[in-house]
N, C-alpha and C positions, 0 to 999 in steps of 0.2 A: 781875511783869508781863512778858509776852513783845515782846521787840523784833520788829516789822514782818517785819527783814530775817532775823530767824529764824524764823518761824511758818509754819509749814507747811499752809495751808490742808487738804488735801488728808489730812491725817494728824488735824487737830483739828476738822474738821468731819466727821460723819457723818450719812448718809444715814437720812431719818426724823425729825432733831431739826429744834428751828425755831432762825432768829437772825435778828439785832435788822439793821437795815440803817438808813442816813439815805438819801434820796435826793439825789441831789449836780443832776445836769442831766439834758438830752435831750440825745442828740447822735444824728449820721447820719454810720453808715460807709460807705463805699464799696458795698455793695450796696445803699443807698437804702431801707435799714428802718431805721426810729425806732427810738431804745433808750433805754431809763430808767439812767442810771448810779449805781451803787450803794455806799454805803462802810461796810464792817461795822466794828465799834468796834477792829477791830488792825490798822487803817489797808488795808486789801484792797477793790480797785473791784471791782465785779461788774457785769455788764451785765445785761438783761433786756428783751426786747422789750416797745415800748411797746402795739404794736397790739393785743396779746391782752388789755389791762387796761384800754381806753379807759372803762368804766364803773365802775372801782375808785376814781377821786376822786384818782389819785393824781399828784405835781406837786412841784418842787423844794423839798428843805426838810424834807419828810413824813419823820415814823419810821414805816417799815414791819418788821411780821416775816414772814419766807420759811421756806418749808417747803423743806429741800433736798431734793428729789426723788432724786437720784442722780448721781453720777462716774463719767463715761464712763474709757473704756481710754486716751484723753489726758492725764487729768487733770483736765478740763472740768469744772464744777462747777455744775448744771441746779437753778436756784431757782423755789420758786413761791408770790408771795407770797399773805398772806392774803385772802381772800374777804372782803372787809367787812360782807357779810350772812350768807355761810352756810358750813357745817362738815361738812366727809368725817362720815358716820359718821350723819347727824344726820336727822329728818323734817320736812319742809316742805310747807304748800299751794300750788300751784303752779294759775295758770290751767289750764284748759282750754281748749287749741284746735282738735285734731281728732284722730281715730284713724284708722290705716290697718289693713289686716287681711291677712295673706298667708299661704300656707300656706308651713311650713317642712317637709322632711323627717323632721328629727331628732321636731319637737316639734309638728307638726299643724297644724291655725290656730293661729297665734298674730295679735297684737296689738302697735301699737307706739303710744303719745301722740303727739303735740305738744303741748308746753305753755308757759307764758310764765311768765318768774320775776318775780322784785321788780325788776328793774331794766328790764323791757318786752321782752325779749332771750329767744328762741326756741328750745328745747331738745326732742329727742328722746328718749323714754324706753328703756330695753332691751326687747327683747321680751317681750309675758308671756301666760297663757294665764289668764284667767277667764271665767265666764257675764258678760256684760255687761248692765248693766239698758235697757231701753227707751229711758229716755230720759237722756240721759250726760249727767254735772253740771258744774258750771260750774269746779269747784272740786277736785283728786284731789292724794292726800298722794302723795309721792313721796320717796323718802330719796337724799342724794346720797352715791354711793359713790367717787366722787373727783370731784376738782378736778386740768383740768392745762390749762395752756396757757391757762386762765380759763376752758376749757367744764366746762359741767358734766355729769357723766354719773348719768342718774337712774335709781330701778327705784323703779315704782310700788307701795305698800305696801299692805294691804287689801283692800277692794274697793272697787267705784266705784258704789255706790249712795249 
């Protein structure tokens, strides 16, 4: 097992895998944003703002797993924990709450959602371009192609009939 004061975060985590995290506290630093303090099992704190997860459930004491997004040219080490409901990669129904219509250059009319997920919480879809039926459903699958910072970024799958 690797001692603390030898392990090299930055050399033994890579970018893409997940790791296990406890949540230790809240604290507020000096610029007066919440943060979630974190302790990975080779004794390493990580921070993570609290604001962007206030519907993730999560509270001192919690094992979370984080997706490490990526190491900045610092060394900075940019985590993003797990979505409690939903998964990069994956299809989900997602309320419907309204469509906007604009025209783009590149791609014509296009079209963009608003929709509400499982937590009540209000998300925009990418642009996309189909015949839309008459009367638009209550209900449109949507896949989410990431997660960061807890939003979600969706593209609507199918059709919306």
């Amino acid at each position: 097992m690797l001692h603390s004061k030898t392990w090299d975060k930055t050399i033994c985590m890579k970018p893409g895998n997940w790791y296990c995290f406890t949540i230790i506290k809240t604290v507020t630093i000096p610029d007066d944003q919440e943060y979630f303090l974190m302790r990975h099992g080779h004794g390493y704190n990580h921070l993570i703002p609290a604001g962007y997860y206030t519907h993730y459930g999560l509270y001192p004491g919690k094992r979370i797993r984080c997706h490490l997004d990526r190491i900045n040219c610092l060394g900075r080490l940019f985590f993003e924990p797990e979505n409690p409901f939903y998964s990069p990669g994956k299809i989900y129904p997602f309320r419907f709450v309204s469509l906007e219509k604009f025209n783009s250059p590149d791609m014509g009319e296009t079209h963009t959602a608003t929709v509400r997920d499982h937590f009540g919480m209000k998300w925009q879809t990418f642009p996309f371009r189909m015949k839309l039926p008459r009367k638009l459903p209550e209900i449109i699958n949507c896949e989410v192609t990431r997660i960061k910072k807890g939003r979600l970024y969706l593209k609507v799958t199918g059709n919306l009939s």
